[in-house]
N, C-alpha and C positions, 0 to 999 in steps of 0.2 A: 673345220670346227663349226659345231650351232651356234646361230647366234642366240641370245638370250630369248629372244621373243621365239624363235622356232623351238629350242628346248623346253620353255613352256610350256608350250603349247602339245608338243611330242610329250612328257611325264601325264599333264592334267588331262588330254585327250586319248592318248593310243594306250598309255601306260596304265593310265586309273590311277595313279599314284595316290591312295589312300592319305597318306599321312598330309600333304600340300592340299588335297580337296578340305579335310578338315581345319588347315590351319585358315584356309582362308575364306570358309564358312562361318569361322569363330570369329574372326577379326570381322567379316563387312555384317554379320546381325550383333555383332556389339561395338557399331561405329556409333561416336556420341551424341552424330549432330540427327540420326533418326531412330522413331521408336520402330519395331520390327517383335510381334509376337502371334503366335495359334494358338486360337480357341478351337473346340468342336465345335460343328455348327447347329447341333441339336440345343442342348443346354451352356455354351458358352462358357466351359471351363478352360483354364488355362493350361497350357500343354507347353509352353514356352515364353519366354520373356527375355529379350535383350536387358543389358544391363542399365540405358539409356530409359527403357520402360519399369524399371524398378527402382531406380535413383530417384527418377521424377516424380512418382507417385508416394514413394517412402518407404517402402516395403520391403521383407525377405524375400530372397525369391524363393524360401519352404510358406510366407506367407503369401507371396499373390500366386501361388500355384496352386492353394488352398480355398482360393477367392474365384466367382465366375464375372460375368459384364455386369449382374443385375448387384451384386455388389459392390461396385466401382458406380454407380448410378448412370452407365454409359446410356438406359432407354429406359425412361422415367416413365412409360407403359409400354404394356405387351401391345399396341395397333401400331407405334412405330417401328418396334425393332420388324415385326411379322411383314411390313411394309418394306423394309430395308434386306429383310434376308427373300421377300419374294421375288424381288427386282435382283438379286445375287442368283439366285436357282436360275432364273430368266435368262441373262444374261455371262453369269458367271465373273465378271468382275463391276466391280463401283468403284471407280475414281473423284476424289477431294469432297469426300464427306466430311460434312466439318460437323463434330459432335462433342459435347460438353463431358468430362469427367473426373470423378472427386478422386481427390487423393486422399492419406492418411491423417490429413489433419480437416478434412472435410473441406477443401479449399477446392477453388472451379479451375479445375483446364482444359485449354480449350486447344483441342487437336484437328488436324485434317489429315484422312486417311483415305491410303486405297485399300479394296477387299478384293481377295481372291479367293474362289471356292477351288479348295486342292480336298486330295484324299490323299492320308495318313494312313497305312495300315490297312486298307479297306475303309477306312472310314471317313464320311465328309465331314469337313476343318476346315476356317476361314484363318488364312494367311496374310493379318495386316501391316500393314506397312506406310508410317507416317512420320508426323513432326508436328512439337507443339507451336503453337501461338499465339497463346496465350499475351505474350509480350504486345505482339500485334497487331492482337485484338482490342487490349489497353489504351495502345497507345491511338487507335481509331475511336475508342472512344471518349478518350479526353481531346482530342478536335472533334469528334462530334460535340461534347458536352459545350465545347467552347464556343462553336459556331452556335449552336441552339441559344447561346447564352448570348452573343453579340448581335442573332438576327431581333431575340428578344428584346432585348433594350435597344435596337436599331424602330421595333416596331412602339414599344413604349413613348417615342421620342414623338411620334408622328403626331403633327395635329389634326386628331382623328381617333380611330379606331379600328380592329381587326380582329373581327369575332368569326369563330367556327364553331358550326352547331352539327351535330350529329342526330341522324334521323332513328326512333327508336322501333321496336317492334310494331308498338301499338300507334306508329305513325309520327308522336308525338317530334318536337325538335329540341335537344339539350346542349346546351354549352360547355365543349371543351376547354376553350381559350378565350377571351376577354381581353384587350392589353392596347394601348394608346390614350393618350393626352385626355381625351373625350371620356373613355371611358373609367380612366382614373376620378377624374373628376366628379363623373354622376356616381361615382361607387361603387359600378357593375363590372371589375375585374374576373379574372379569373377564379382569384383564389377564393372572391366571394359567391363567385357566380355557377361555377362549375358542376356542372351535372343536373342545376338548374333548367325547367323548360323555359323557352319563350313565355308562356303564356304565364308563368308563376312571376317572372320578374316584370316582360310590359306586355300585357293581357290586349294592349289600345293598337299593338303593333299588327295584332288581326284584323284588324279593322282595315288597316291603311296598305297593311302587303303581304297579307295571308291572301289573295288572288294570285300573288305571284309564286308560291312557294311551292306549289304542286311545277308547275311549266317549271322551276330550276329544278327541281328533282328531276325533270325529266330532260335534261341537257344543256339548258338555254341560258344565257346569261340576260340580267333586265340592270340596268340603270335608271335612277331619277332623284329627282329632288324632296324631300321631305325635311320638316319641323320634328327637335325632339328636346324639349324643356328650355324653350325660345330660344333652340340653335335652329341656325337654317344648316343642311350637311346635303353634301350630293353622296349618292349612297350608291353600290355596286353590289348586288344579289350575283353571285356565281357557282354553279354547281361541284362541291367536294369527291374528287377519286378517288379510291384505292382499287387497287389490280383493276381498272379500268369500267368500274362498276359508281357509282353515284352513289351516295352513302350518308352525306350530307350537304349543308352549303357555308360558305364563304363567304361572311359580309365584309365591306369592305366602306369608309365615311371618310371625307373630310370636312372640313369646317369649313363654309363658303358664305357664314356670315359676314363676313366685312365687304367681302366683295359685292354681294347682296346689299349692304346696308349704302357700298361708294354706288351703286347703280340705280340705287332711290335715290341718292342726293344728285346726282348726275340730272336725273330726271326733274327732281327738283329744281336744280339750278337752271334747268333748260327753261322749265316752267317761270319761272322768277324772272329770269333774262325778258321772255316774252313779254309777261305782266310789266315789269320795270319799264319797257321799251312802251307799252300803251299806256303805263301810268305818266308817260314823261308827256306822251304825246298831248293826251289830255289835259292834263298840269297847265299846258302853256295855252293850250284852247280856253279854259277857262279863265287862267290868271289873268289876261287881255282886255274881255268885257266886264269882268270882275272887279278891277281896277275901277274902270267908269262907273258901273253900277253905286261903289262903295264912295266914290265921290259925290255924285248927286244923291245919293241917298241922303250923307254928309249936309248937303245944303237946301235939301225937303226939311230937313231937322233944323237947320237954322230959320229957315223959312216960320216955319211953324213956331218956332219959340217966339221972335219980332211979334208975330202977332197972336201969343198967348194961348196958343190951339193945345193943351197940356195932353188929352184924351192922347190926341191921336201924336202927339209925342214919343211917349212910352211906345209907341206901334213902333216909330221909327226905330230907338234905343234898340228893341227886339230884332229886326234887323239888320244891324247893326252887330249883334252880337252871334249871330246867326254866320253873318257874310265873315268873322272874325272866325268863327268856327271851319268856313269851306275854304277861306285864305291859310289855317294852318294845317287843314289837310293836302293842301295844295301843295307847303312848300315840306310838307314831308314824301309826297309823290316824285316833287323835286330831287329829294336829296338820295331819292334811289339811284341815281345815275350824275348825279352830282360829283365830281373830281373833289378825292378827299386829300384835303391837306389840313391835316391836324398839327399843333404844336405838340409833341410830344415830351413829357418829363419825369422827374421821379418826382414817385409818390410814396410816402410815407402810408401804411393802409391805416392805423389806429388813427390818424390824424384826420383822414380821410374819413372815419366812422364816427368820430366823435364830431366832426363839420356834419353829415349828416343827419343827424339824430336830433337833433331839436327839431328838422323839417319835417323829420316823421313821428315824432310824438306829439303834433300838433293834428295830425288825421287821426294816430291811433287814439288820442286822447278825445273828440268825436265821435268817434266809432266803438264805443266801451271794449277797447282791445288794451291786453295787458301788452306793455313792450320791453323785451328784454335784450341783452346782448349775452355774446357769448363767447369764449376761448378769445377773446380782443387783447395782444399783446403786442408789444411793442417789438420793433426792430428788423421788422421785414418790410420793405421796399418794392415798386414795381417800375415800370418804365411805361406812360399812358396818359393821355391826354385827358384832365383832370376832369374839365367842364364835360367831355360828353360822359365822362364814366360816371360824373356824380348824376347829371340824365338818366344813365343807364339804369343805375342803384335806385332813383326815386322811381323810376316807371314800374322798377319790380316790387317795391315796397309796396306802390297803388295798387300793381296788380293784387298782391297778397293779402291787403286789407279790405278790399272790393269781393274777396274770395269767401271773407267770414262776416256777410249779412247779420248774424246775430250774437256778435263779438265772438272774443277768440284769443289767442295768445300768437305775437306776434316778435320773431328771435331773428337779429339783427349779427352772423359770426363768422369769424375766423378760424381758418384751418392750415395748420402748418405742414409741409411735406420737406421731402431732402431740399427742391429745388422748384419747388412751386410752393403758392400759396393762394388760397381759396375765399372769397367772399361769399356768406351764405345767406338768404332771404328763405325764411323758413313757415308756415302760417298753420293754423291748427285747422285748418276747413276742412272741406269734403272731400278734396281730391278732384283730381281730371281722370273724367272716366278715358280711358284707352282708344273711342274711336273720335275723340278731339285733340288727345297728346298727338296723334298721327298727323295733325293740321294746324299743331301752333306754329307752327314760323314761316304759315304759308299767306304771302300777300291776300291782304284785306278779308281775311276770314275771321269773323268775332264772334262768340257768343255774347257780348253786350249788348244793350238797346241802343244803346249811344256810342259805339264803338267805333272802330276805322279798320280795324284788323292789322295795321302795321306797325303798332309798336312795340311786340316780340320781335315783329322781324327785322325792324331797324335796331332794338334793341342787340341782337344777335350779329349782326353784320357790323356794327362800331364794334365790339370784343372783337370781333376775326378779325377785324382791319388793325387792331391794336396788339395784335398775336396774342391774345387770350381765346379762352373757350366757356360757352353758356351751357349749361346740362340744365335739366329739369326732371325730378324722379317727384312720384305723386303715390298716394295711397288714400284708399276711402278710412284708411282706420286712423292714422297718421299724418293726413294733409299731404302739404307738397311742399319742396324744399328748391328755387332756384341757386345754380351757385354759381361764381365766374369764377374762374382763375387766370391765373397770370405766372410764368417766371417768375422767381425770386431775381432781383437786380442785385447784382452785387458789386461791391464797390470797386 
């Protein structure tokens, strides 16, 4: 007796068995999980359709037998289908063509197919045979959307920016993409920016690395540092692919103003160490014969009064008051490297401003300067050593009124935050022009005639040492406004 697989095989092959060749031509082109139909290959009528290819779409099968590919929108022009059936003549079959096709309610699915060039009757007919995937085309595209959306806000986060510009016909450079911290800020995102050139949003950018943009068009990547609306940014120019062609470029910034700004004061403080070390040294060279000079001077003066010499009295008096002047620059040279041991305590600040303010409406009142106070409220506290702060407060007040030669208005206030609190010295003057703000708190540097140049910067170094901080912002329209703050102390 045959086994099953031999008896098969003997009806379907030796026998022909008509009836079993048809049953099981009808069962595997109307199996569910693929589409299976022939068109002509001339004009792309339908000549057959599995039941899988007429479910999906929507249709009768007296209705998509009535329908050819350009009604199904399978080749949305005639250069791709004549592309696709020349490489079929060529060749005779195309494997996992993936091509888009509407169905009855105009909906997109997205199929992959093979073709096979058969002949029908005499006649050539492309016999395809696929499965949709539309499913799994979806579902690639909601993790791509999701990815695009997490590297976005991954790139938005950056402190910086990440701009792509695209190179136009006429050479020009236009912005795609716009997106980081930096570029939020100055306002040139994407959504504002886009399609925008270079030169329409910052025209100043040719200036400074329009030299380099032809070399990254042509493969090369440039790094450097650059200024853009007083950021300092280190900035990377890199050339844009697609299919392995240059197309655009890449910019690429982060923000390296702080680190910029620790490596001035770095520099500074090297600077100030030096100075402090030769102001100390000097200090004590001088303070020595200094000392003797202001003694015998001392007793020329007495000298001179015993026997009524008055003229050349007054000489002495003058020197006197001279040697009084190079003795307290002396001990403020000193107290640059002087071991600070301050009493530190709380301070009430309204208490603090109001002890102040008779001492300073005794100059402002001299100096036809109006004086005001400002936001002075009660119940905020600091932790600081009172005598040098109220120092600190009267040297800024001098400064301030020193600043307004032909009077002026002079604000004496207070500024509340969560956990700070702010004392402000404010004057109506002219401002500190920008290439002096760059040298206030640098040892012995004055614009005065009579000046020392150290008392910003001692000024500034008793706040650090008390853990507060000195700022200075100036304007020619405005004036200049010192402030200190401190911690709020709480109880």
């Amino acid at each position: 007796m045959l086994s099953l697989r031999d008896h098969f095989k003997h009806e379907l092959f030796v026998n022909q068995n008509s009836e079993l060749t048809q049953f099981l031509l009808n069962r595997i082109l109307n199996m569910k999980s693929e589409f299976v139909c022939i068109t002509t290959f001339h004009d792309g009528e339908f000549i057959y359709a599995n039941d899988s290819v007429v479910q999906r779409l929507g249709y009768s099968d007296d209705e998509l037998l009535k329908r050819n590919v350009f009604d199904l929108g399978i080749w949305p022009d005639a250069e791709k289908r004549d592309s696709v059936m020349s490489a079929l003549t060529d060749s005779g079959l195309i494997q996992d063509l993936e091509i888009e096709v509407s169905d009855r309610q105009n909906n997109i699915v997205t199929c992959v197919l093979d073709l096979e060039l058969i002949n029908i009757l005499a006649k050539p007919c492309i016999l395809i045979a696929g499965r949709d995937i539309s499913i799994v085309k979806a579902i690639e595209k909601n993790k791509y959307d999701e990815m695009k959306e997490e590297l976005l806000q991954t790139v938005r986060s950056v402190n910086g920016f990440v701009i792509q510009m695209k190179k136009r016909e006429d050479g020009e450079l236009y912005y795609v993409l716009a997106e980081g911290k930096i570029a939020e800020e100055l306002g040139y995102t994407t959504a504002n920016s886009y399609g925008k050139t270079v030169r329409e949003i910052f025209p100043f950018l040719y200036k400074t690395e329009g030299q380099y943009y032809d070399r990254i068009l042509q493969g090369e990547t440039i790094s450097f540092e650059t200024e853009l609306h007083g950021r300092s940014l280190y900035k990377t120019l890199s050339p844009y692919y697609k299919q392995g062609r240059v197309i655009g470029i890449i910019a690429t910034a982060v923000d390296i103003s702080e680190r910029k700004n620790i490596e001035k004061m770095l520099r500074l403080s090297e600077m100030n160490a030096a100075l402090g070390e030769l102001a100390v040294g000097v200090a004590h060279e001088i303070r020595n014969p200094l000392t003797g000079i202001r003694g015998f001077v001392q007793l020329l003066g007495e000298t001179l009064k015993r026997h009524g010499i008055e003229k050349e009295q007054r000489y002495v008096e003058l020197i006197q008051t001279e040697l009084s002047r190079i003795n307290d620059l002396v001990s403020e040279m000193l107290w640059l490297r002087k071991p600070k041991e301050s009493s530190m305590e709380i301070i009430d600040m309204l208490k603090l401003v109001n002890d102040i303010l008779p001492l300073i409406q005794v100059d402002t009142n001299m100096n036809n300067i109006q004086m005001d106070t400002y936001g002075v409220v009660a119940g905020k506290s600091i932790r600081a050593n009172i005598a040098l702060l109220k120092q600190v407060i009267l040297n800024l007040c001098k400064n301030s009124i020193e600043a307004m030669q032909s009077g002026g208005r002079l604000i004496l206030g207070l500024r509340e935050a969560a956990n700070t609190v702010t004392l402000f010295v404010q004057d109506s003057g002219p401002g500190i022009p920008p290439d002096v703000m760059d040298k206030l708190f640098t040892p012995f540097f004055t614009t005065k005639q009579s000046g020392n140049g150290l008392g910003l910067f001692i000024s500034k170094q008793i706040i650090i040492e008390m853990g507060g901080k000195l700022a200075i912002e100036t304007s020619s329209s405005t004036g200049t406004v010192v402030s200190v703050t401190f911690p709020v102390e709480t109880a």
